[in-house]
C-alpha positions as a printed NumPy array, in Angstrom:
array([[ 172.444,  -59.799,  -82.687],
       [ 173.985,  -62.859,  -81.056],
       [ 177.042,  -63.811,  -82.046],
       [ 179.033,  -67.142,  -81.498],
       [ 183.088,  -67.081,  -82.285],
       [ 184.779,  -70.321,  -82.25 ],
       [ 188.56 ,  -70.09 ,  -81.217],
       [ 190.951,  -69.106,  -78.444],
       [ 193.844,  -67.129,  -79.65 ],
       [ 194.799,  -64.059,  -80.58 ],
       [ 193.087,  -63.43 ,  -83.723],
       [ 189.598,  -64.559,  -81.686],
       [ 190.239,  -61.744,  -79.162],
       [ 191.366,  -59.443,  -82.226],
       [ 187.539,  -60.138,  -83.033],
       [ 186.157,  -59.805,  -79.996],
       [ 187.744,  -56.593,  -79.021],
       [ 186.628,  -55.326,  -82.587],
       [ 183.195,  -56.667,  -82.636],
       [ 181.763,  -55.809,  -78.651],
       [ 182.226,  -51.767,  -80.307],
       [ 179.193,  -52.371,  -82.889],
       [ 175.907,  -51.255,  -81.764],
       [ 174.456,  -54.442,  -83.583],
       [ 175.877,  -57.1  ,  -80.816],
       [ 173.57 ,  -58.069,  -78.373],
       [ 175.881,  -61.018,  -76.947],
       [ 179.326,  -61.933,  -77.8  ],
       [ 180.159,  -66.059,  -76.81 ],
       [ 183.597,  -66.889,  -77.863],
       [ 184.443,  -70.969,  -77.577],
       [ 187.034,  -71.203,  -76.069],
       [ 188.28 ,  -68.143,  -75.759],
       [ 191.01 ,  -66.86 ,  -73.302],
       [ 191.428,  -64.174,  -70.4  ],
       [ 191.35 ,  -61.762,  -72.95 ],
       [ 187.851,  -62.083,  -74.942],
       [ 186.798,  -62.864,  -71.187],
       [ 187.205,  -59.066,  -71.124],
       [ 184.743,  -58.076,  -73.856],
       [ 182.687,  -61.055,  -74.41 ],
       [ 181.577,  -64.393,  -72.607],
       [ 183.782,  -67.14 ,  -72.58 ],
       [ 182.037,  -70.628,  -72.842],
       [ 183.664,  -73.78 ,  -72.633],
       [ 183.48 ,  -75.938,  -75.708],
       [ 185.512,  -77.596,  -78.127],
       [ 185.604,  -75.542,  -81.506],
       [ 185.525,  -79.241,  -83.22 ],
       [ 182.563,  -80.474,  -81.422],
       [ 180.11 ,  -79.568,  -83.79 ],
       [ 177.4  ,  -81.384,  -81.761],
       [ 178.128,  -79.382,  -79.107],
       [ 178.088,  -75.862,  -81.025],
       [ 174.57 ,  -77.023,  -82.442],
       [ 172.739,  -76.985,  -79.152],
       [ 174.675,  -73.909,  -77.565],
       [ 173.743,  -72.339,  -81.115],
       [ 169.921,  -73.496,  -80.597],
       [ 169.679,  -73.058,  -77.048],
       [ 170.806,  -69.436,  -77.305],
       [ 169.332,  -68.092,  -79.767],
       [ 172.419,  -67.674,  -81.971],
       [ 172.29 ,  -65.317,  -84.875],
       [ 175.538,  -65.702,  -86.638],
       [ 178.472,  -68.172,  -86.305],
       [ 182.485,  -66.667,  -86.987],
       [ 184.837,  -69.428,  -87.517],
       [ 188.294,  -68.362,  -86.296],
       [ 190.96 ,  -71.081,  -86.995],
       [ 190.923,  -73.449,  -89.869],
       [ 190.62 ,  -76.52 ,  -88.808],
       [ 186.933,  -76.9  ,  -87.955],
       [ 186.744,  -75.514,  -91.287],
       [ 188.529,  -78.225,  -92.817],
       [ 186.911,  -81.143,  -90.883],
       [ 183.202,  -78.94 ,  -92.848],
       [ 181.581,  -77.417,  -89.81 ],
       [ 179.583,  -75.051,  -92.391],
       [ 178.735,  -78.049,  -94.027],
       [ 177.137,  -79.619,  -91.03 ],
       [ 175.714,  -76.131,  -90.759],
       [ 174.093,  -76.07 ,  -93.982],
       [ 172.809,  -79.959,  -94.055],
       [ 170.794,  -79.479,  -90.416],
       [ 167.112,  -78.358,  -91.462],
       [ 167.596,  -76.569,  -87.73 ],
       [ 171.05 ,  -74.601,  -88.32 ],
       [ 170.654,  -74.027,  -92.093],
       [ 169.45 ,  -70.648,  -91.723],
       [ 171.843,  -69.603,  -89.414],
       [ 175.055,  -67.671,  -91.851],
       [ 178.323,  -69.144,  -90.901],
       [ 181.354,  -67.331,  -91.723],
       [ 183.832,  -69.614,  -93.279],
       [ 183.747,  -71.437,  -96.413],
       [ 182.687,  -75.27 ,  -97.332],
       [ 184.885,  -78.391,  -96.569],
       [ 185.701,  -77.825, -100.268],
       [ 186.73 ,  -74.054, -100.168],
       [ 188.786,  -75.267,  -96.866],
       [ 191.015,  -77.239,  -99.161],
       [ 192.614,  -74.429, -100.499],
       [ 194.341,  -74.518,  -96.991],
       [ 193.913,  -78.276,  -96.215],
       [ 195.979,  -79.546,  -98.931],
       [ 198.624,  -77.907, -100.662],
       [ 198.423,  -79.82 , -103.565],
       [ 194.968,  -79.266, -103.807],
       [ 195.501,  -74.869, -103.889],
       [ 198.283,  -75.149, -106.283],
       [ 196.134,  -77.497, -108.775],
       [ 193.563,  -74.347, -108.569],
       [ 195.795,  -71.879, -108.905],
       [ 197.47 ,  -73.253, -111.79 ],
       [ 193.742,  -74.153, -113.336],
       [ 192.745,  -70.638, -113.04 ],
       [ 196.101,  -69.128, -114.666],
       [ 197.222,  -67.452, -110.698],
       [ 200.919,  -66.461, -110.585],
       [ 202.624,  -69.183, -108.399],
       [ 205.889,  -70.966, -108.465],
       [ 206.812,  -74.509, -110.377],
       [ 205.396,  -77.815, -108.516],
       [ 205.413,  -81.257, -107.955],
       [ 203.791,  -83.308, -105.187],
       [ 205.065,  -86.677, -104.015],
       [ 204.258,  -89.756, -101.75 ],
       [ 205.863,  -92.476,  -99.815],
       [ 205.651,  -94.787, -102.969],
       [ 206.639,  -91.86 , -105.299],
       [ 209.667,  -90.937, -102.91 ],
       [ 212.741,  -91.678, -105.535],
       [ 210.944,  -89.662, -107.987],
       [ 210.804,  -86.592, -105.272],
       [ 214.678,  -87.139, -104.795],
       [ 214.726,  -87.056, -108.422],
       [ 212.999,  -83.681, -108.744],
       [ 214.613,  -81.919, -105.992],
       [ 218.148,  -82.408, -108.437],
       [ 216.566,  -80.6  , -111.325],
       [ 216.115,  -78.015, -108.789],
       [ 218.63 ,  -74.978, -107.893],
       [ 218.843,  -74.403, -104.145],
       [ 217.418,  -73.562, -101.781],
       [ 214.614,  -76.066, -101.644],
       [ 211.247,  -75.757, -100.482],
       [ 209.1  ,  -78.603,  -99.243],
       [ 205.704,  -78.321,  -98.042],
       [ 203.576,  -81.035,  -96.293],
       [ 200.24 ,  -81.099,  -97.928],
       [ 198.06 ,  -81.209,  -94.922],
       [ 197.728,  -78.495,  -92.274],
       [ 201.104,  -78.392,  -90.069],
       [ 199.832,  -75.486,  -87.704],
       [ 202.154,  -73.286,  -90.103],
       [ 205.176,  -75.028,  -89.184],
       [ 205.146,  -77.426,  -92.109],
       [ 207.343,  -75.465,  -94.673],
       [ 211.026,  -75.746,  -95.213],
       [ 213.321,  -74.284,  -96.731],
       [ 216.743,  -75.855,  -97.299],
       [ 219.937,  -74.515,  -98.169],
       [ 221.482,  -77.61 ,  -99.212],
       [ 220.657,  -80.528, -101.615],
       [ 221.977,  -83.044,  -99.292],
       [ 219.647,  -81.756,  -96.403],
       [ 216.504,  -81.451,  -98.266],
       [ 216.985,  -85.19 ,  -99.322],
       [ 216.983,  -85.659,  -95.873],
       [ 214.28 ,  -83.683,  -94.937],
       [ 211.864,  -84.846,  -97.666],
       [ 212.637,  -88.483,  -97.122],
       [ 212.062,  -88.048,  -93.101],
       [ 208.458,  -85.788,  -93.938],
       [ 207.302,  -88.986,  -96.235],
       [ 208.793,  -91.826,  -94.455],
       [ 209.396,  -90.465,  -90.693],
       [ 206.253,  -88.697,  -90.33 ],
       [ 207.598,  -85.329,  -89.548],
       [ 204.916,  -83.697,  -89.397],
       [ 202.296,  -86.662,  -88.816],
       [ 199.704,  -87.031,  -91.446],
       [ 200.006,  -83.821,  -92.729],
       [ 203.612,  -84.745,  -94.678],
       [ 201.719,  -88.   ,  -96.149],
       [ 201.902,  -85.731,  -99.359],
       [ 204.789,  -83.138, -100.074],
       [ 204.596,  -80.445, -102.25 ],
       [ 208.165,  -79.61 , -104.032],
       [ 208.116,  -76.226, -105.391],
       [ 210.893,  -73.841, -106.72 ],
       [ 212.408,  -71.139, -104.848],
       [ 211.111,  -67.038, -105.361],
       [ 213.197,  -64.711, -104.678],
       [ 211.871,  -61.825, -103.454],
       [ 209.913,  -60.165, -100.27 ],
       [ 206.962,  -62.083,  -98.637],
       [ 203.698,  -60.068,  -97.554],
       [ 200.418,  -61.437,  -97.104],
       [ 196.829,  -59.461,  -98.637],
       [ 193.598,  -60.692,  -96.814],
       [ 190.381,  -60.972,  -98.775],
       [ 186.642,  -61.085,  -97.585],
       [ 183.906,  -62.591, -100.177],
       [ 180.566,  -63.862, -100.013],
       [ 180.558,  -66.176, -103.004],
       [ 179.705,  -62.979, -105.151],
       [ 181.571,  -60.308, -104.324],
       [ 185.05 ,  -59.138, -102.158],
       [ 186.571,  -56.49 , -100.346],
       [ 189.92 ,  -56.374, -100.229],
       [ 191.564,  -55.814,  -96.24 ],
       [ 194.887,  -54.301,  -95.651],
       [ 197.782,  -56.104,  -96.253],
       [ 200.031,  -56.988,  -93.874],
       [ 203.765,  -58.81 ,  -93.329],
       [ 204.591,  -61.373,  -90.416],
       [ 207.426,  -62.572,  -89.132],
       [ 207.496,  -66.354,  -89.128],
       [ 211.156,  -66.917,  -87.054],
       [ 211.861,  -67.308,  -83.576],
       [ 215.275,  -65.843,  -84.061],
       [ 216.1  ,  -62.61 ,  -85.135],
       [ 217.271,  -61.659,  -89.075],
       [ 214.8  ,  -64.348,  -89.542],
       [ 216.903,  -67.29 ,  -88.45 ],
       [ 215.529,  -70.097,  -86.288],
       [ 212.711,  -72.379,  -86.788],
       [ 209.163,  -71.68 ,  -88.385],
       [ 206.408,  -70.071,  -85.649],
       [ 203.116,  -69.38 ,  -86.021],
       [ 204.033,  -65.908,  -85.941],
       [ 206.508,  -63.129,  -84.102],
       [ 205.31 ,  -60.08 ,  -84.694],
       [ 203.695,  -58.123,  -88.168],
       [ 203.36 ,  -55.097,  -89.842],
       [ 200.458,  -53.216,  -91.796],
       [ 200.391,  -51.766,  -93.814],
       [ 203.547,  -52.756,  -96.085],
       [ 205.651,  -50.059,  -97.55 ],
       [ 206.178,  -51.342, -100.545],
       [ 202.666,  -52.909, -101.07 ],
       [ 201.5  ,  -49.466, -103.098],
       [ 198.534,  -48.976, -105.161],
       [ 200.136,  -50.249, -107.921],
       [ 201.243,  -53.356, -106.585],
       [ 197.439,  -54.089, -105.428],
       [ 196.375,  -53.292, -108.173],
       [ 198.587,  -56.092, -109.767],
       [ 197.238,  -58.176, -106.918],
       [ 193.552,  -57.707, -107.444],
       [ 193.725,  -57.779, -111.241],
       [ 195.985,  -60.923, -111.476],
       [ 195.189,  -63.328, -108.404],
       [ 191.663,  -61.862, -106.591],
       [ 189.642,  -61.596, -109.459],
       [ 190.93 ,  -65.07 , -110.939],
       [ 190.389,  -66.225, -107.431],
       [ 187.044,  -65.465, -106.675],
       [ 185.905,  -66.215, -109.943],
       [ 187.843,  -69.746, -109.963],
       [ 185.966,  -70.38 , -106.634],
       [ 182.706,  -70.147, -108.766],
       [ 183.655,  -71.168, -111.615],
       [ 184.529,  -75.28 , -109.843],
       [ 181.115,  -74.634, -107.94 ],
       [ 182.857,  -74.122, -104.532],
       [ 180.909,  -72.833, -101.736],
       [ 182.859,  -69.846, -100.08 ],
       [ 181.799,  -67.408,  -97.135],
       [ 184.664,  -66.005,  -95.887],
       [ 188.154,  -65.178,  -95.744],
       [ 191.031,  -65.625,  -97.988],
       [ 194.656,  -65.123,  -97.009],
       [ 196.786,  -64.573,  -99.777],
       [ 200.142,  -65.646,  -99.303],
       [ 202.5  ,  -63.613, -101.713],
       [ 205.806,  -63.164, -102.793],
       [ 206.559,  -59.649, -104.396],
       [ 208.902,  -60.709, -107.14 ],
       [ 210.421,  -57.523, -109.303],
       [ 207.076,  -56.091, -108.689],
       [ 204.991,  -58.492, -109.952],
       [ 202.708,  -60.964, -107.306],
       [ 203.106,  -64.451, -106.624],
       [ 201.156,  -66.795, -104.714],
       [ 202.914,  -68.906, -102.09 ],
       [ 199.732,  -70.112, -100.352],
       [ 196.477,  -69.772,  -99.428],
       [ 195.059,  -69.595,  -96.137],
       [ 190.927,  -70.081,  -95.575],
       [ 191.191,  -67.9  ,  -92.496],
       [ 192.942,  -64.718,  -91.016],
       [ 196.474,  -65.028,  -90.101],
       [ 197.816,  -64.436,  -86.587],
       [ 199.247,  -62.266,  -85.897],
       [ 198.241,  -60.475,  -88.637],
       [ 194.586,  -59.999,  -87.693],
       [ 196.3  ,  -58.111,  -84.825],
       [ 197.288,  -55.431,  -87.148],
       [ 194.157,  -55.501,  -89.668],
       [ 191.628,  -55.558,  -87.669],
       [ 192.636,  -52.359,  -85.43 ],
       [ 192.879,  -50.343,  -88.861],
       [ 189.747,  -51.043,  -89.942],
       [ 187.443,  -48.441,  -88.938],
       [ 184.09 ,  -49.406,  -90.263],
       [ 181.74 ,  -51.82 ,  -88.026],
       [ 183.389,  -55.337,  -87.948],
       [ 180.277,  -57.424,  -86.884],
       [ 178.549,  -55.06 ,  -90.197],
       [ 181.007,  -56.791,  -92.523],
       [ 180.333,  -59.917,  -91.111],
       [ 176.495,  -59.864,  -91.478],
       [ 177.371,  -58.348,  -95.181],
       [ 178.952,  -61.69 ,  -95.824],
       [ 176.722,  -63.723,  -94.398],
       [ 173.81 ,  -62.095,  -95.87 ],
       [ 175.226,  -61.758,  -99.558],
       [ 175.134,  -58.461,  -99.492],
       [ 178.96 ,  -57.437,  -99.654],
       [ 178.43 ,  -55.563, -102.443],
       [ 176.817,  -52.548, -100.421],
       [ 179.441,  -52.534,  -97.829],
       [ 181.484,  -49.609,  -97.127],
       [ 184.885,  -50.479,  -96.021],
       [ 186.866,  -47.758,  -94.339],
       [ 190.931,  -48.064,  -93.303],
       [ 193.08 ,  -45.881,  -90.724],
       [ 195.786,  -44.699,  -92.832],
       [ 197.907,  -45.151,  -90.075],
       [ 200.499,  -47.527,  -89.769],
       [ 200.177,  -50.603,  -87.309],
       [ 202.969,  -53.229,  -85.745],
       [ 202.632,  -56.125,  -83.451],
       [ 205.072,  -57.398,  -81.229],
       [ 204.655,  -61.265,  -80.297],
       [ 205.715,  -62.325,  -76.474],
       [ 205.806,  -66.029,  -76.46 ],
       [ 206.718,  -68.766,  -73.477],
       [ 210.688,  -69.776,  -73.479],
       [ 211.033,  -72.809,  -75.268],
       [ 208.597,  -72.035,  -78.431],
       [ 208.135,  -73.572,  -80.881],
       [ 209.578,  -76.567,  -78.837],
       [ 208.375,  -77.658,  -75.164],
       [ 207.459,  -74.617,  -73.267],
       [ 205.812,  -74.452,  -69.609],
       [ 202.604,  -73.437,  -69.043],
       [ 201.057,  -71.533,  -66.001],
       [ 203.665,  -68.875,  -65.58 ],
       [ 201.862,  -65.12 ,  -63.942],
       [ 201.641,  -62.099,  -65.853],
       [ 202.062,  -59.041,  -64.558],
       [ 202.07 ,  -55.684,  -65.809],
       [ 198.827,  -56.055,  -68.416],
       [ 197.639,  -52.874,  -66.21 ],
       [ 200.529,  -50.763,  -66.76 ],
       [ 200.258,  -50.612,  -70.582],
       [ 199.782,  -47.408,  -72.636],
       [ 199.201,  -46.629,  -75.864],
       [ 199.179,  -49.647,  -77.266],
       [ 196.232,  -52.821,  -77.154],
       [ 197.445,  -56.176,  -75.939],
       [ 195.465,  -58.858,  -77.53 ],
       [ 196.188,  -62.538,  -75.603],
       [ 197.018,  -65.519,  -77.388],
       [ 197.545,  -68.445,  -74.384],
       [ 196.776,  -66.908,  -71.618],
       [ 193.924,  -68.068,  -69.33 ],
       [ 193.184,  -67.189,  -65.438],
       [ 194.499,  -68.743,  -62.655],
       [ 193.385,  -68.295,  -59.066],
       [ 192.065,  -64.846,  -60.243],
       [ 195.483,  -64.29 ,  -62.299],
       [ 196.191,  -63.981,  -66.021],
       [ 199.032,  -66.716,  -66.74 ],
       [ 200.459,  -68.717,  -69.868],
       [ 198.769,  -71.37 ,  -71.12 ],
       [ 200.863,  -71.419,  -74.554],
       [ 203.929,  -70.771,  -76.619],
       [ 202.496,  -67.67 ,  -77.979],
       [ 201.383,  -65.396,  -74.594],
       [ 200.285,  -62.307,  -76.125],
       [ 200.538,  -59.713,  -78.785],
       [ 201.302,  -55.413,  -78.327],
       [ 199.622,  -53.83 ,  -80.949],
       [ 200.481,  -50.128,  -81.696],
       [ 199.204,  -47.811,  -83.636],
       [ 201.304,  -44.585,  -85.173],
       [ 201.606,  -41.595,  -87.893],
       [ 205.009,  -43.477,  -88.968],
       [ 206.321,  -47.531,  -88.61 ],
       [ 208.705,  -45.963,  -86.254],
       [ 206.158,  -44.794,  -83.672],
       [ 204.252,  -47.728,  -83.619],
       [ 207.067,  -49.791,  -83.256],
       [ 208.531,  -48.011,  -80.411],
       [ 205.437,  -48.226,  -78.574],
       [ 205.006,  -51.958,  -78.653],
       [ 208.586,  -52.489,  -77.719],
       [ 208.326,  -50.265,  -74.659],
       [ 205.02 ,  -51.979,  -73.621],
       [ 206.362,  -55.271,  -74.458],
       [ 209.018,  -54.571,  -71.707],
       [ 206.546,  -53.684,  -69.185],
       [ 204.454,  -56.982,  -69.144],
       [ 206.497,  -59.837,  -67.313],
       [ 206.384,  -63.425,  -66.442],
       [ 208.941,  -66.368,  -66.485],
       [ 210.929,  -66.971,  -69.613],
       [ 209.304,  -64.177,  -71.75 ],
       [ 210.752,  -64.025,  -75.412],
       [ 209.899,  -60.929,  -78.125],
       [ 212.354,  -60.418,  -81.114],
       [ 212.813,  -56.898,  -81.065],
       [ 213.411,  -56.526,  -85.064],
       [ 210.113,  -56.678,  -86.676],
       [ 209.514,  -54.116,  -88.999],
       [ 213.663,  -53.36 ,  -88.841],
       [ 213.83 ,  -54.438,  -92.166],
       [ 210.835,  -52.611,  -93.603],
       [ 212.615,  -49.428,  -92.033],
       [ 215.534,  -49.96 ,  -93.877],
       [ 213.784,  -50.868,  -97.313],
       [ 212.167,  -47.181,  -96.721],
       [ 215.46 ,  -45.612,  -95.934],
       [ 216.906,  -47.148,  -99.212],
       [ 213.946,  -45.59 , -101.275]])
């Protein structure tokens, strides 16, 4: 089978890496990719938005089955353009419609549908430029802190929190007036505060039926305790201690089910993923957000604990066949330690040599922004790389990435060195 995977970071070469050990793959492209799926597949230089491009390199190598990586080609419909080309129809592409994409490509959008299909989720309002007094209104019948969300997609940096009434006036009026975060704060989404501990579930359907992946917890904060501004992602954890049977069980029977079958029930087209965004208040599950893809850097520690054939589940989906696949999980724990370029999420440099990628043991490094320079791996973006470990206990596999993370080098390297520090100490409590 021939494969094409659109996307460059480090959930892409989580894929890769996963996918080149089925027996099914014939060829691997990845567009862009980096210096890591370089390793294990062939890198090919297109745009993953140029969807005119993808259709010849999809026709003019004999293409089999198309893996959407980031969200926003999904967003902009690239399965759409798929499905309405008499020569691509036929060809599965995994990632739902333009429609399904909305879940992720509007805020307000997901939390009408989760509120239409009776999913857990907290209080909302959305607001505009013209609606802006009414926001400031709102956000006063609110106890702190305050979240605001820009509707569109923000890279994952559009969320904030705010401690104080004064500054989330401030903030709101600056997303819907200012800009903040371009087009994507043209609508904010006011919601109230949960109080409780965040983890994330990630769901694969095929319109029909689902399989439910491990969960996992990231760490969105450049600084450590969490403080700082919003990344894409430090570091995560899977599985998550507290995430038990019972929990999911709360989490199928109360937002998967009513997902899936909401998906259906409005006639929306959906191939793909679904990552679930949850708060675990008192025990019970509520949804923060939905994502239409995987998360990085969770993929980094859910796709290494899956043990059955990646590219299988993938032709499952595409096929409709979900039903009669067998999914298989490591029981073993998983943690991933994000190195990222000084400077992130702000201006960072670019360019910088890596060394000691050869040196590694016991752990997989997956590469983010990296790309090859003069026969060298070196940055080529605020998040570098990832150092995925695998262990009996959260304690092994942390220490493992930490002690490769201090082995690879290059100019102004950053790692927080607490993930999972709090999930240790939520154990020790228990």
């Amino acid at each position: 089978m021939n494969v094409l995977l659109l996307g460059s970071g480090g959930r892409e070469h989580a894929f890769a890496w996963k996918m080149a050990q089925s027996p099914s793959l014939s060829k691997l492209y990845v567009a862009p990719g980096n210096a890591g799926t370089r390793e294990v597949a062939t890198n090919v230089d297109m745009d993953a938005m140029d969807f005119r491009a993808i259709r010849e390199f999809v026709l003019g190598n004999g293409i089999h089955l198309v893996i959407v990586g980031p969200e926003a080609p999904l967003v902009a419909g690239i399965t759409d353009f798929f499905k309405a080309d008499p020569s691509l129809r036929y060809i599965p592409v995994i990632g739902p419609s333009q429609m399904g994409a909305q879940l992720e490509g509007s805020k307000d959008f997901s939390k009408a549908f989760m509120m239409r299909h009776g999913i857990p989720t907290a209080q909302y309002h959305s607001f505009t430029a013209d609606t802006l007094e009414q926001g400031l209104g709102f956000l006063e019948t609110l106890e702190a802190p305050y979240v605001l969300k820009a509707d569109g997609l923000a890279a994952g940096k559009g969320v904030l929190i705010c401690d104080e009434l004064v500054e989330a006036r401030v903030e709101l009026t600056s997303m819907l007036l200012d800009a903040k975060f371009g087009d994507a704060s043209k609508k904010v989404v006011i919601e109230e505060f949960l109080r409780g501990i965040e983890l994330s579930v990630f769901v694969v359907t095929d319109g029909k039926s689902y399989r439910i992946l491990p969960s996992a917890k990231d760490y969105k904060r450049i600084g450590e305790g969490d403080t700082g501004l919003n990344t894409g992602g430090m570091g995560a954890v899977s599985p998550v201690p507290f995430a038990d049977q019972a929990f999911i069980a709360k989490v199928e029977e109360q937002v998967v089910r009513p997902t899936i079958a909401g998906l259906a029930k409005d006639g929306i087209d959906y191939t793909g993923f679904i990552f679930i965004g949850l708060m675990n208040v008192n025990g019970n599950p509520f949804v923060i957000e939905y994502n239409v893809r995987m998360g990085d850097p969770e993929t980094e520690v859910v796709i290494p604990r899956i043990q059955s054939d990646l590219l299988g589940l993938f032709e499952a989906m595409g096929n409709r066949e979900l039903e009669s696949y067998a999914l298989t999980v490591d029981p073993r724990t998983a943690c991933t330690v994000m190195l990222v370029a000084d400077g992130y999420p702000g201006n960072y440099e670019k360019g910088h040599r890596i060394t000691g990628l050869d040196r590694v043991e016991g752990s997989t490094v997956f590469h983010a922004g990296t790309t090859l320079k003069d026969g060298h791996v070196v940055t080529n973006g605020g998040r570098v790389l990832t150092v995925t470990s695998m262990g009996e206990s959260l304690e092994e596999a942390l220490e493992r990435s930490f002690a490769n993370a201090e082995i690879i080098d290059y100019a102004g390297k950053y790692y927080r060195s607490d993930i999972g520090t709090d999930l240790l100490e939520l154990m020790s409590d228990n």
